[in-house]
PyMOL Python script that loads the backbone (N, CA, C, O; Angstrom):
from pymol import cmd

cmd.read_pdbstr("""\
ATOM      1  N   UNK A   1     101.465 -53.505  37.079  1.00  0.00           N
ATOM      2  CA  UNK A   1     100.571 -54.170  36.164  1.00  0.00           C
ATOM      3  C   UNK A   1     100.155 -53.243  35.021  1.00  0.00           C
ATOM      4  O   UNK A   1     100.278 -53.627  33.858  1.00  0.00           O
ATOM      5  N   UNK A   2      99.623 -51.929  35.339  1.00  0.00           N
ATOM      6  CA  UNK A   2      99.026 -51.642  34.255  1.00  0.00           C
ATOM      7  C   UNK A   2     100.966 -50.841  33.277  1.00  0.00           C
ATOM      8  O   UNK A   2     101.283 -50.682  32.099  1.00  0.00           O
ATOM      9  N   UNK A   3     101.387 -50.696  34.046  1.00  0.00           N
ATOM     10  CA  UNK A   3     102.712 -50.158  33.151  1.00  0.00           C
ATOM     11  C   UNK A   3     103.232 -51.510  32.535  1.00  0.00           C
ATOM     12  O   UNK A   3     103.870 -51.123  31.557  1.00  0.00           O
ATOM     13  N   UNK A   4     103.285 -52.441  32.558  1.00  0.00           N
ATOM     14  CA  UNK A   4     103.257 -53.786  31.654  1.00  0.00           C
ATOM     15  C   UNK A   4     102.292 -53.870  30.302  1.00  0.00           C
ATOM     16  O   UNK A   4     102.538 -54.223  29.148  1.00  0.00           O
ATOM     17  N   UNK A   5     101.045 -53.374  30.975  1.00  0.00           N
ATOM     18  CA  UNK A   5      99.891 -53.454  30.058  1.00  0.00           C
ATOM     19  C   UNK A   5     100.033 -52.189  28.768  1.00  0.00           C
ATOM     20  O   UNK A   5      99.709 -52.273  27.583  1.00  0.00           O
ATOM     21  N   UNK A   6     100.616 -51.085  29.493  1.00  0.00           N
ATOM     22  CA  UNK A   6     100.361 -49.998  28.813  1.00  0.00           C
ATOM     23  C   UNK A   6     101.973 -50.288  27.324  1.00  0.00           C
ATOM     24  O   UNK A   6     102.108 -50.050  26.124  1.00  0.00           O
ATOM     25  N   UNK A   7     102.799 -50.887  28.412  1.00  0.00           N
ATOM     26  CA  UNK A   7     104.298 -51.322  27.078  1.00  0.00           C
ATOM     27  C   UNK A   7     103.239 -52.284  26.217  1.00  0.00           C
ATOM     28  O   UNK A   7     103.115 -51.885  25.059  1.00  0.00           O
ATOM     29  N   UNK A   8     102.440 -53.481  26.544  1.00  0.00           N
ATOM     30  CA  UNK A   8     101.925 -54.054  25.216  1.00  0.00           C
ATOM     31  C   UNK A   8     100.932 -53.284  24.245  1.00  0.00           C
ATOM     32  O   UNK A   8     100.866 -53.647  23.070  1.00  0.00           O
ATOM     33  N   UNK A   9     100.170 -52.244  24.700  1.00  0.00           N
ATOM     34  CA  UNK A   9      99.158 -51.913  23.913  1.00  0.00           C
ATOM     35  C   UNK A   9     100.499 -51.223  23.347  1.00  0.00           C
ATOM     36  O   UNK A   9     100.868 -52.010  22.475  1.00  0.00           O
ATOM     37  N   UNK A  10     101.301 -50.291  23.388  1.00  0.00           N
ATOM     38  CA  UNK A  10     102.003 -49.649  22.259  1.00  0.00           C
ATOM     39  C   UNK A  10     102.587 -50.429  21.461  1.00  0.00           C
ATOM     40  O   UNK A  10     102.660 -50.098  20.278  1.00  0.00           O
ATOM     41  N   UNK A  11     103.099 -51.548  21.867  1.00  0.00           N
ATOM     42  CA  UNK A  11     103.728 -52.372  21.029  1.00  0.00           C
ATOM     43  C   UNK A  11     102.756 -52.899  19.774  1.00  0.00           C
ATOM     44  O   UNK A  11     103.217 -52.582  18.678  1.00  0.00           O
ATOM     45  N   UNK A  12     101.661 -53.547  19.731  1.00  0.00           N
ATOM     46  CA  UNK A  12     100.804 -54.260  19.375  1.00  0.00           C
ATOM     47  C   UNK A  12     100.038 -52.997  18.809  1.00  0.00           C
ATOM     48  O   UNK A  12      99.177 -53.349  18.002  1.00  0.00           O
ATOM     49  N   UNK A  13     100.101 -51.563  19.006  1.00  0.00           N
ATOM     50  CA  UNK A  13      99.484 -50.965  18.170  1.00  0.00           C
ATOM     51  C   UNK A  13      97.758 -50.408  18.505  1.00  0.00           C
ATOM     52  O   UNK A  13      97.018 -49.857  17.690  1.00  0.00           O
ATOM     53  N   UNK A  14      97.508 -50.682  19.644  1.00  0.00           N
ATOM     54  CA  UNK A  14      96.513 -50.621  20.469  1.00  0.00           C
ATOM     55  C   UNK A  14      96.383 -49.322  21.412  1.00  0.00           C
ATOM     56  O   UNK A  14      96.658 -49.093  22.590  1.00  0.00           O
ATOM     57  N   UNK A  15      95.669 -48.349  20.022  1.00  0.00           N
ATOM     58  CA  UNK A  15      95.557 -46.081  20.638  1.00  0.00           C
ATOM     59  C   UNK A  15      94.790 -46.697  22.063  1.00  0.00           C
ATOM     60  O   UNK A  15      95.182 -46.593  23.225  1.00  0.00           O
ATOM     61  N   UNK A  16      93.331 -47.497  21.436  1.00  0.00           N
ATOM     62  CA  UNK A  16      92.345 -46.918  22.605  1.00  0.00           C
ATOM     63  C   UNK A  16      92.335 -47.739  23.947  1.00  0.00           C
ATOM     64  O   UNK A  16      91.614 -47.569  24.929  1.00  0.00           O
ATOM     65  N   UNK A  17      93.476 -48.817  23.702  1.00  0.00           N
ATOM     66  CA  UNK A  17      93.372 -49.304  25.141  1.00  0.00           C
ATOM     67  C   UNK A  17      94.504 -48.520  25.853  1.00  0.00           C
ATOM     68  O   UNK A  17      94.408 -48.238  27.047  1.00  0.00           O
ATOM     69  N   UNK A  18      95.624 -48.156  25.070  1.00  0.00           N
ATOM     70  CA  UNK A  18      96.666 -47.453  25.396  1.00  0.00           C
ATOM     71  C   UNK A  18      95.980 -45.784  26.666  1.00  0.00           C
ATOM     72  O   UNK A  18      96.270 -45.247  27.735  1.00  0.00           O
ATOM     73  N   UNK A  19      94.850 -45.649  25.381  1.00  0.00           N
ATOM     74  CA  UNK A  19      94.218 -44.448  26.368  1.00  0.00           C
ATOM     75  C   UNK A  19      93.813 -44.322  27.650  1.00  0.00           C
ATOM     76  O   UNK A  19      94.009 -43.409  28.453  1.00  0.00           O
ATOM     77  N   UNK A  20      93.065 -45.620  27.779  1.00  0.00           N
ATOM     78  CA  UNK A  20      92.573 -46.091  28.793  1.00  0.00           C
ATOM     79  C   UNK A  20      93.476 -46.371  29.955  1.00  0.00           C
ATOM     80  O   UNK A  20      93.450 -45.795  31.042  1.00  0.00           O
ATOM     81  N   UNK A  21      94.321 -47.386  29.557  1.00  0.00           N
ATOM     82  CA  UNK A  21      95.343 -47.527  30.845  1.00  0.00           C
ATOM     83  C   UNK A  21      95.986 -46.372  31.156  1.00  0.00           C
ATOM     84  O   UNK A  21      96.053 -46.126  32.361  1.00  0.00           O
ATOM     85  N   UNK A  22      96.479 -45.592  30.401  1.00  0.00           N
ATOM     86  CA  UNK A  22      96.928 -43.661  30.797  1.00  0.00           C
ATOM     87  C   UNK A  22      96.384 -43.299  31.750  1.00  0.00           C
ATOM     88  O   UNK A  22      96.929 -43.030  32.821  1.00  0.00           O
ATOM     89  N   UNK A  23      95.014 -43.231  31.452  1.00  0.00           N
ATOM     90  CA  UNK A  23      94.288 -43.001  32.388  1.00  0.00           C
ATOM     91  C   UNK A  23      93.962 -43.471  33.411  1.00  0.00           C
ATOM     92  O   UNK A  23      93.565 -42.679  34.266  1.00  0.00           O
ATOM     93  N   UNK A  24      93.997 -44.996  33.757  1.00  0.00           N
ATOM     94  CA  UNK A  24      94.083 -46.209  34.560  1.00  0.00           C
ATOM     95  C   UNK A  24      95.444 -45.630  35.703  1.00  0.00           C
ATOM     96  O   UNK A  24      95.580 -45.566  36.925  1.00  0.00           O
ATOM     97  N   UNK A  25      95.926 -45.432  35.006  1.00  0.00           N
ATOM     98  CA  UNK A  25      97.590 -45.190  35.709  1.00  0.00           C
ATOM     99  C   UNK A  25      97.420 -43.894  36.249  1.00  0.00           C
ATOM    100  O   UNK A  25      97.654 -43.914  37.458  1.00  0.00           O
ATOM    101  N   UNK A  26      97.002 -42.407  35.692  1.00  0.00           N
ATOM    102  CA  UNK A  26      96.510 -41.444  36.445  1.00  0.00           C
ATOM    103  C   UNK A  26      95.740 -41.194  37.725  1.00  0.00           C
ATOM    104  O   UNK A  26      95.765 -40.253  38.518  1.00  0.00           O
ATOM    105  N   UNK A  27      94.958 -42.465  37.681  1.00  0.00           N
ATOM    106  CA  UNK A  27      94.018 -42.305  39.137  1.00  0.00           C
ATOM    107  C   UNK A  27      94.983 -43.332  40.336  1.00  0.00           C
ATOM    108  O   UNK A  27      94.514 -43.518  41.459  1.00  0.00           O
ATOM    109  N   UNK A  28      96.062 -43.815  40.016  1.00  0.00           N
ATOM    110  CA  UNK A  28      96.909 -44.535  41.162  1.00  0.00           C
ATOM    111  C   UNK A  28      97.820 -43.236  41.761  1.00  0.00           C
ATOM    112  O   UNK A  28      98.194 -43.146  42.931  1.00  0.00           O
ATOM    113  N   UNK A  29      98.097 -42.221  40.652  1.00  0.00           N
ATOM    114  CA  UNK A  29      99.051 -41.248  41.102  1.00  0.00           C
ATOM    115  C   UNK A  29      98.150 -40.311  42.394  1.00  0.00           C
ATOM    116  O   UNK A  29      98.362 -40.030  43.574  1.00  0.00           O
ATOM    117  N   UNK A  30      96.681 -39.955  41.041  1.00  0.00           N
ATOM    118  CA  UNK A  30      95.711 -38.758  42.109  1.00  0.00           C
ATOM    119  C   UNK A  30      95.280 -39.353  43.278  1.00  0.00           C
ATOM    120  O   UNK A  30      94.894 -38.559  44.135  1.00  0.00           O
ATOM    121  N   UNK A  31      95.214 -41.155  43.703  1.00  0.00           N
ATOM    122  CA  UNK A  31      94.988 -41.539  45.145  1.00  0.00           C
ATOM    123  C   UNK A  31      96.255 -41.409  46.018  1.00  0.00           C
ATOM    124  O   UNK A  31      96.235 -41.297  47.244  1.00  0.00           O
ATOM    125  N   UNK A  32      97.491 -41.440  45.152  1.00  0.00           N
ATOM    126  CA  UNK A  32      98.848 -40.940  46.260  1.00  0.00           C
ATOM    127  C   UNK A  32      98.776 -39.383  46.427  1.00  0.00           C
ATOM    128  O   UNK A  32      99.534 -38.660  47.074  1.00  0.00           O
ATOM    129  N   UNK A  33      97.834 -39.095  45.790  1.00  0.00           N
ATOM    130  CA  UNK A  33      98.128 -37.369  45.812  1.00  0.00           C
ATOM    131  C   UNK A  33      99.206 -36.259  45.105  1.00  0.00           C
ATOM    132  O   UNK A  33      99.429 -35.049  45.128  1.00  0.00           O
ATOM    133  N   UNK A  34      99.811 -37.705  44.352  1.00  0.00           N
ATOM    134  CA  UNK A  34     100.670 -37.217  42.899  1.00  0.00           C
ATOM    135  C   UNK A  34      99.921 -36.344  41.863  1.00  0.00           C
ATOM    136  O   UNK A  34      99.629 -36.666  40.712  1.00  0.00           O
ATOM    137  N   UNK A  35      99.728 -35.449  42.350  1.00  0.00           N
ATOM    138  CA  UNK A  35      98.777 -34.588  40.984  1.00  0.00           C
ATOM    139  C   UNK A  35      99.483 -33.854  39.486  1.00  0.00           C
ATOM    140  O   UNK A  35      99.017 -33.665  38.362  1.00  0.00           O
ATOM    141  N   UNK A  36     100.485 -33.641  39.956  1.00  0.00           N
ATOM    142  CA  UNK A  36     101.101 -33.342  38.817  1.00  0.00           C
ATOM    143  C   UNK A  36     101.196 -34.776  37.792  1.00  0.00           C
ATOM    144  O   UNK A  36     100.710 -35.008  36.685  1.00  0.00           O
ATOM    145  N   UNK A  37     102.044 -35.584  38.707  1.00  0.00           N
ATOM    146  CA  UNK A  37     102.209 -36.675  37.400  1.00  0.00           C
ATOM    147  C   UNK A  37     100.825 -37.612  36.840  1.00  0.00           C
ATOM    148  O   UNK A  37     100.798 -38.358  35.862  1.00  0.00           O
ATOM    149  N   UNK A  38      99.770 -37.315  37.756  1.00  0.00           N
ATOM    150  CA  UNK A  38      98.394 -37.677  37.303  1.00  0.00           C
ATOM    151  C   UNK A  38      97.794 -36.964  36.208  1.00  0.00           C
ATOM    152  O   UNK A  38      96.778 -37.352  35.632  1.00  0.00           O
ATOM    153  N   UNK A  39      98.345 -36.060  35.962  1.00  0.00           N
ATOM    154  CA  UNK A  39      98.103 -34.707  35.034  1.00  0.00           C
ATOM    155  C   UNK A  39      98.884 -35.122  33.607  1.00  0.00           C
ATOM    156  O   UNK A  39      98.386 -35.236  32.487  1.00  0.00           O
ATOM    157  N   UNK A  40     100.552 -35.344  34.113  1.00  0.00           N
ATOM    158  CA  UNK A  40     101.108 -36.388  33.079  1.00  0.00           C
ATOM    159  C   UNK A  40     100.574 -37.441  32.246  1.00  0.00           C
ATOM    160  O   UNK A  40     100.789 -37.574  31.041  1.00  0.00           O
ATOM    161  N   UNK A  41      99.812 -38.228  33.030  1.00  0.00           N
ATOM    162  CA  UNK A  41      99.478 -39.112  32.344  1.00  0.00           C
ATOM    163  C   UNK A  41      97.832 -38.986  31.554  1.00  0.00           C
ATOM    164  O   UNK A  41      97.485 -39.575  30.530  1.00  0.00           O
ATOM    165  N   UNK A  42      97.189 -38.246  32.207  1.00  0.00           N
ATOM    166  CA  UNK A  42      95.836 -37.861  31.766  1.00  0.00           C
ATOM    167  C   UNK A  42      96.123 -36.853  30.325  1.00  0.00           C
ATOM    168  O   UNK A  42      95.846 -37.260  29.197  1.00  0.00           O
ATOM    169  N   UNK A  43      96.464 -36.074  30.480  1.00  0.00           N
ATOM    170  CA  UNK A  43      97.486 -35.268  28.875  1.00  0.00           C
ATOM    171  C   UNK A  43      97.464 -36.551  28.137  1.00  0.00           C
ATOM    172  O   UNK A  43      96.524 -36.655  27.348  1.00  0.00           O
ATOM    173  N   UNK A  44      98.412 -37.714  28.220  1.00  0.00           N
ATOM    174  CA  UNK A  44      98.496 -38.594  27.261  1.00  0.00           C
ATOM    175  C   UNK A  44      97.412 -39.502  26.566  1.00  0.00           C
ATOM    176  O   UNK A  44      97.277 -40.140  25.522  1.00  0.00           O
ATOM    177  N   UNK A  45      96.667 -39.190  27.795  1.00  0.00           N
ATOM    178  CA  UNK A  45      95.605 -40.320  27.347  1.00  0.00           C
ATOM    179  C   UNK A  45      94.415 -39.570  26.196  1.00  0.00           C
ATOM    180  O   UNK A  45      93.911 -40.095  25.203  1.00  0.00           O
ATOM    181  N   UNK A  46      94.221 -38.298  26.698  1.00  0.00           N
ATOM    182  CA  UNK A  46      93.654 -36.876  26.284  1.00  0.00           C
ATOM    183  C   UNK A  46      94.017 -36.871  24.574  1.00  0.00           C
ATOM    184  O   UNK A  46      93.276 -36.988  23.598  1.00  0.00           O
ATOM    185  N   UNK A  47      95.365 -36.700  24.685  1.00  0.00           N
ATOM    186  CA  UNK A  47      95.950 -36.781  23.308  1.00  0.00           C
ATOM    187  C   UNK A  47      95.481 -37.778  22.007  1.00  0.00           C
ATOM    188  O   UNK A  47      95.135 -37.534  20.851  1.00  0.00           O
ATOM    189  N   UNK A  48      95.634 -38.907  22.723  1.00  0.00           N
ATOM    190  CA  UNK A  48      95.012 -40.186  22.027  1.00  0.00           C
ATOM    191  C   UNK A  48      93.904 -40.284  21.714  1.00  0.00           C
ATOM    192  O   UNK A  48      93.509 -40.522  20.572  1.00  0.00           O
ATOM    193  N   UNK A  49      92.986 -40.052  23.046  1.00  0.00           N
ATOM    194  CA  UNK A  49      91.319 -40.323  22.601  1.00  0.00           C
ATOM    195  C   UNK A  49      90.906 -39.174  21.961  1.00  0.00           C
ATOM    196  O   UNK A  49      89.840 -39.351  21.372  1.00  0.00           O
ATOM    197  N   UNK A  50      91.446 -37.842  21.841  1.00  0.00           N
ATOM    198  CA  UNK A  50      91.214 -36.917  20.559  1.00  0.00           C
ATOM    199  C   UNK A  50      91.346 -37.759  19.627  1.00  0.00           C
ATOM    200  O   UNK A  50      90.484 -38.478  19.121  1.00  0.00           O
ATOM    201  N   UNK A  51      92.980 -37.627  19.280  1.00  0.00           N
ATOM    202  CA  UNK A  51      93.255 -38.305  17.969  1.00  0.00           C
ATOM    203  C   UNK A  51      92.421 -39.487  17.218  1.00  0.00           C
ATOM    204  O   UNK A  51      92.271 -39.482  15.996  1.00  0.00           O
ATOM    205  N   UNK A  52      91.823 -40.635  18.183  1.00  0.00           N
ATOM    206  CA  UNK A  52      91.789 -41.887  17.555  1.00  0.00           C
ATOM    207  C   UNK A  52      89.658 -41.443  17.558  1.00  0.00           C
ATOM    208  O   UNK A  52      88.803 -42.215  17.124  1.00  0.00           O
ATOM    209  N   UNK A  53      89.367 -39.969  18.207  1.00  0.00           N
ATOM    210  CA  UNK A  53      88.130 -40.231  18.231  1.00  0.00           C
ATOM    211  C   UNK A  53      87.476 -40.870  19.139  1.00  0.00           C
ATOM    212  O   UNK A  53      87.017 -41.979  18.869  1.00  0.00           O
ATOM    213  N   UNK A  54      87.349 -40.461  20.046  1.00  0.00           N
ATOM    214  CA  UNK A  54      87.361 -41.622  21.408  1.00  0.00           C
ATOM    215  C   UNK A  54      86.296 -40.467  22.350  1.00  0.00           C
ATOM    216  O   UNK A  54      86.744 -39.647  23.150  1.00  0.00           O
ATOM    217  N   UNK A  55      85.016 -40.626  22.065  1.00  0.00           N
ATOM    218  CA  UNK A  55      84.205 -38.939  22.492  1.00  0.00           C
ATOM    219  C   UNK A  55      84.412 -39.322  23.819  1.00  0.00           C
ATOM    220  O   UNK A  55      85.264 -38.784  24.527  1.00  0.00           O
ATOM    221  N   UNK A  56      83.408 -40.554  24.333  1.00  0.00           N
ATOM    222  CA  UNK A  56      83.067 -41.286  25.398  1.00  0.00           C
ATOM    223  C   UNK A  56      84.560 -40.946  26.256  1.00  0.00           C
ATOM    224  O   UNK A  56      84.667 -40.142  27.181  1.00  0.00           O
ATOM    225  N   UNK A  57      85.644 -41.785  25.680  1.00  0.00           N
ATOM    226  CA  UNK A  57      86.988 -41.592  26.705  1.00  0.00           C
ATOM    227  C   UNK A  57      87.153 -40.165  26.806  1.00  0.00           C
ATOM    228  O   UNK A  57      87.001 -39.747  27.954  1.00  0.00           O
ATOM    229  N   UNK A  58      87.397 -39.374  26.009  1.00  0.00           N
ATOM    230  CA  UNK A  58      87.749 -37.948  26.222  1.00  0.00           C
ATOM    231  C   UNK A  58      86.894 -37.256  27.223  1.00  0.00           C
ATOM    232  O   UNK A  58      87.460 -36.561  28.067  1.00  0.00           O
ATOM    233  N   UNK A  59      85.651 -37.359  27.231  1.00  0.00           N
ATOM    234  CA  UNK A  59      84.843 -37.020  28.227  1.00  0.00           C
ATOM    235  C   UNK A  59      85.615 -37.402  29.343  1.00  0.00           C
ATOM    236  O   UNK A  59      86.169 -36.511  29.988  1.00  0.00           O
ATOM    237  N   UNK A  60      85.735 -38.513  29.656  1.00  0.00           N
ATOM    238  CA  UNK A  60      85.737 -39.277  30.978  1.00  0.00           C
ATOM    239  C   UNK A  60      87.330 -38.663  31.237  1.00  0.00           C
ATOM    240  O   UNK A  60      87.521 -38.078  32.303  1.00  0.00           O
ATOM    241  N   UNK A  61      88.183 -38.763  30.506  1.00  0.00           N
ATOM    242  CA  UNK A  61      89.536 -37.964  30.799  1.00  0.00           C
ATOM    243  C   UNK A  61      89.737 -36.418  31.117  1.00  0.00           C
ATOM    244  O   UNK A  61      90.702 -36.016  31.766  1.00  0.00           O
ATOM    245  N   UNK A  62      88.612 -35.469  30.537  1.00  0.00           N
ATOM    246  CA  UNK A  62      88.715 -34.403  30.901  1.00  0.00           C
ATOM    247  C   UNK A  62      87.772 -34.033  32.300  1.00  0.00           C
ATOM    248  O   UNK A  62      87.935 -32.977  32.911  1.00  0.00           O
ATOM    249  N   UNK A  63      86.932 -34.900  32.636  1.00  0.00           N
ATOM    250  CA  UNK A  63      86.299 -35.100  34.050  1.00  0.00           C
ATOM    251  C   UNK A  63      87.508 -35.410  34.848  1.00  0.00           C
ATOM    252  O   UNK A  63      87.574 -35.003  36.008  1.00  0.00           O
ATOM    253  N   UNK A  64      88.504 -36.124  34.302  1.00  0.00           N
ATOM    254  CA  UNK A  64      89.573 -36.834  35.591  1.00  0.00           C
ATOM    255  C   UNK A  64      90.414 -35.221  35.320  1.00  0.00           C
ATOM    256  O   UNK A  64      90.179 -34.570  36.338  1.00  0.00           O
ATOM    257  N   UNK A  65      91.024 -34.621  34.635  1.00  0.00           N
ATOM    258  CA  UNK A  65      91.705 -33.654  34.538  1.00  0.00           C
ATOM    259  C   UNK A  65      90.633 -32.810  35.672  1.00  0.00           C
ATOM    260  O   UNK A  65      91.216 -32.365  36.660  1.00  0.00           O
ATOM    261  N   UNK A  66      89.600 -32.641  35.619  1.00  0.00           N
ATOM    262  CA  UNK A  66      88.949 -31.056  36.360  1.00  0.00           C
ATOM    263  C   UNK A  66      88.827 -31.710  37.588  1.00  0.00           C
ATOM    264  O   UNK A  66      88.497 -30.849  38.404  1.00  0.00           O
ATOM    265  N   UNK A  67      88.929 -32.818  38.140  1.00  0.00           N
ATOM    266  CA  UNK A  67      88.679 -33.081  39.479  1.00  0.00           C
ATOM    267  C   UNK A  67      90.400 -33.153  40.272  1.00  0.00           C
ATOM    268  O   UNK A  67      90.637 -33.136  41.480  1.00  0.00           O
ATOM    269  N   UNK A  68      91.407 -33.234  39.124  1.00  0.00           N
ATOM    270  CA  UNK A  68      93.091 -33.123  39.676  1.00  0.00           C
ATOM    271  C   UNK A  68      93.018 -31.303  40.078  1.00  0.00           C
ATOM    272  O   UNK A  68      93.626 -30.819  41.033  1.00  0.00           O
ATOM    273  N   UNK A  69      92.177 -30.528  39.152  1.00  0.00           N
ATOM    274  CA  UNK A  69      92.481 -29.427  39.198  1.00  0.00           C
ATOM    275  C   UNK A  69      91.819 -29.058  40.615  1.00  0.00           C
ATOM    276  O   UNK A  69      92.417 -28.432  41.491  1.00  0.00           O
ATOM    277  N   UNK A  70      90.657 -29.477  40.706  1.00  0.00           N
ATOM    278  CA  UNK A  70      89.952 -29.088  41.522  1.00  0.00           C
ATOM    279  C   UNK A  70      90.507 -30.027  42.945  1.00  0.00           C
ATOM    280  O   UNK A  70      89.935 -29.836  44.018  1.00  0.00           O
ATOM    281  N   UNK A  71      90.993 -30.457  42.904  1.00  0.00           N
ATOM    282  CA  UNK A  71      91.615 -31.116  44.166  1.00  0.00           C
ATOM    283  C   UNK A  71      93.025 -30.168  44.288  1.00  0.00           C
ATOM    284  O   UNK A  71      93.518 -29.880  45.379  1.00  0.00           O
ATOM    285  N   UNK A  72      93.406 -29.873  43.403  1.00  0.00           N
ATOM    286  CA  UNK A  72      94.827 -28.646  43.807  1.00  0.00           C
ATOM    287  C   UNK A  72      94.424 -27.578  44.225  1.00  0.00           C
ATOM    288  O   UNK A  72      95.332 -26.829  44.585  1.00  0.00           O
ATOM    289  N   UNK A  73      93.021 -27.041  44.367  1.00  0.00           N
ATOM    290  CA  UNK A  73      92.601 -26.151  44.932  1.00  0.00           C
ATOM    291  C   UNK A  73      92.343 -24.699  43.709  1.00  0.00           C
ATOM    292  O   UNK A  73      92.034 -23.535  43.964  1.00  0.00           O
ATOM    293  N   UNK A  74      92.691 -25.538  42.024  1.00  0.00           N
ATOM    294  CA  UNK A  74      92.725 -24.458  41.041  1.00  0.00           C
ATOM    295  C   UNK A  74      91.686 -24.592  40.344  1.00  0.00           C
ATOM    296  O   UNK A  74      91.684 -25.181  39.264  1.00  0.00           O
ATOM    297  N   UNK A  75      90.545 -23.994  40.944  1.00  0.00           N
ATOM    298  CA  UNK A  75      89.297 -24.038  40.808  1.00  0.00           C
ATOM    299  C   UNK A  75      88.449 -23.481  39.456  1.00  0.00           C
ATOM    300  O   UNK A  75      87.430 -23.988  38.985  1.00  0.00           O
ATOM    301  N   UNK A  76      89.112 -22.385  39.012  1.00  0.00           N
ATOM    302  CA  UNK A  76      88.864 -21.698  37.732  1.00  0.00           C
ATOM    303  C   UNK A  76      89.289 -22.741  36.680  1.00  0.00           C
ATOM    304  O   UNK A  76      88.471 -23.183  35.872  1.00  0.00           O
ATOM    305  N   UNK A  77      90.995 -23.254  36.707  1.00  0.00           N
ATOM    306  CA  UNK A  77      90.926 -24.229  35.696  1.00  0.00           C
ATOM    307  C   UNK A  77      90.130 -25.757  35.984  1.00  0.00           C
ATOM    308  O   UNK A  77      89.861 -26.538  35.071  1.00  0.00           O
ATOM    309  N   UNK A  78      89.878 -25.958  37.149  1.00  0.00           N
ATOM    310  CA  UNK A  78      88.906 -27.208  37.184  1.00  0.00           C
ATOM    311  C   UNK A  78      87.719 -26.917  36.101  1.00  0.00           C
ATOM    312  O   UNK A  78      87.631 -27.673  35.133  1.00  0.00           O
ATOM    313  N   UNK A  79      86.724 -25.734  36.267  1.00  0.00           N
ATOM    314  CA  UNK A  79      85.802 -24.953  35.760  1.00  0.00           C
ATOM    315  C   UNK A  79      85.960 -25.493  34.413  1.00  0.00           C
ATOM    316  O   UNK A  79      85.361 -26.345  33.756  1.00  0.00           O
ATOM    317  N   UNK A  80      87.021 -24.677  34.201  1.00  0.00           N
ATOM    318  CA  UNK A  80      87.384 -24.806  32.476  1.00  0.00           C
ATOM    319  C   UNK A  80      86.847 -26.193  31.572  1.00  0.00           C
ATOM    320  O   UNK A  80      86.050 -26.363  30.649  1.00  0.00           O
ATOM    321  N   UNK A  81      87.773 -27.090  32.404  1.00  0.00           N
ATOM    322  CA  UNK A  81      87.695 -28.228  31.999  1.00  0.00           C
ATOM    323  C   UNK A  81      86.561 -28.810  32.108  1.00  0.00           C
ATOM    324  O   UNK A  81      86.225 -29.367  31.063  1.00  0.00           O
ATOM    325  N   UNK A  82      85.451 -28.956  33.406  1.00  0.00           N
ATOM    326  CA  UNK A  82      84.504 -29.592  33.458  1.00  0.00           C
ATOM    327  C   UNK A  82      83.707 -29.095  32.322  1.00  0.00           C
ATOM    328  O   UNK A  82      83.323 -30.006  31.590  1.00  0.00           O
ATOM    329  N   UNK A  83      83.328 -27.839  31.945  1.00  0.00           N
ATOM    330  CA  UNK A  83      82.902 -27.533  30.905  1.00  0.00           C
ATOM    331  C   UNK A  83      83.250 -27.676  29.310  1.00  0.00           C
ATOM    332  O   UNK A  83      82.632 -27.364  28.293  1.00  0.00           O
ATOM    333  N   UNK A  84      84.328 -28.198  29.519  1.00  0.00           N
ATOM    334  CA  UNK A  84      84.748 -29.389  27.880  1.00  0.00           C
ATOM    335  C   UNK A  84      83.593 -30.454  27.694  1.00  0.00           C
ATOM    336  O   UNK A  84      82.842 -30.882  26.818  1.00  0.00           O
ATOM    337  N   UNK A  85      83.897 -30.633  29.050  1.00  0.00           N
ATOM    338  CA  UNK A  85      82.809 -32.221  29.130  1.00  0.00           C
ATOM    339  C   UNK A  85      81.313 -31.903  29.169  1.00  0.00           C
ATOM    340  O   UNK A  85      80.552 -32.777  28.752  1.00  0.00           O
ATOM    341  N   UNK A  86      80.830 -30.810  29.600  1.00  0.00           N
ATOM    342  CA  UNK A  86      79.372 -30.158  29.176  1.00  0.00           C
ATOM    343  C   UNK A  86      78.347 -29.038  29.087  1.00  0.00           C
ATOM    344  O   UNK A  86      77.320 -28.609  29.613  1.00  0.00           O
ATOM    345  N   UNK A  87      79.575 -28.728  27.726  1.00  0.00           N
ATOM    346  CA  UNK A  87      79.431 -27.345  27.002  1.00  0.00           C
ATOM    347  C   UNK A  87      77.349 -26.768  27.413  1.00  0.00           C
ATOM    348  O   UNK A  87      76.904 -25.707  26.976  1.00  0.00           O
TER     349      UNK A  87
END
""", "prot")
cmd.dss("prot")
cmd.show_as("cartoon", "prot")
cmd.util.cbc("prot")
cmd.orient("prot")
């Protein structure tokens, strides 16, 4: 479903829903325990809600990045990241 969703928002031209489902799709990988490719897809979404200005999403994407980190047991870069979100 959401990889259906995520082909129309690119098509149709749609950054910030595009972001969202990235991210949508990241937390199906980090509940299989796919962390790398949860990481894949959180990067993309990351990318976007920079670009398009997206504070609120970027927050919420770099919280999902420090809790992949921090679930791999790479605790310093979890650190890192949570502190993007509150410098």
């Amino acid at each position: 479903m959401y990889e259906q969703s995520l082909i129309i928002w690119q098509q149709i031209g749609d950054r910030q829903r595009e972001g969202v489902t990235l991210n949508n799709i990241s937390q199906i990988y980090d509940a299989k325990g796919d962390y790398d490719t949860a990481l894949r897809f959180l990067e993309q979404s990351l990318a976007i809600r920079q670009q398009i200005g997206d504070r609120k999403g970027e927050g919420v994407t770099l919280n999902n990045i420090s809790q992949i980190y921090y679930a791999k047991g790479d605790y310093d870069t979890a650190l890192r990241f949570w502190n993007k979100v509150s410098p």
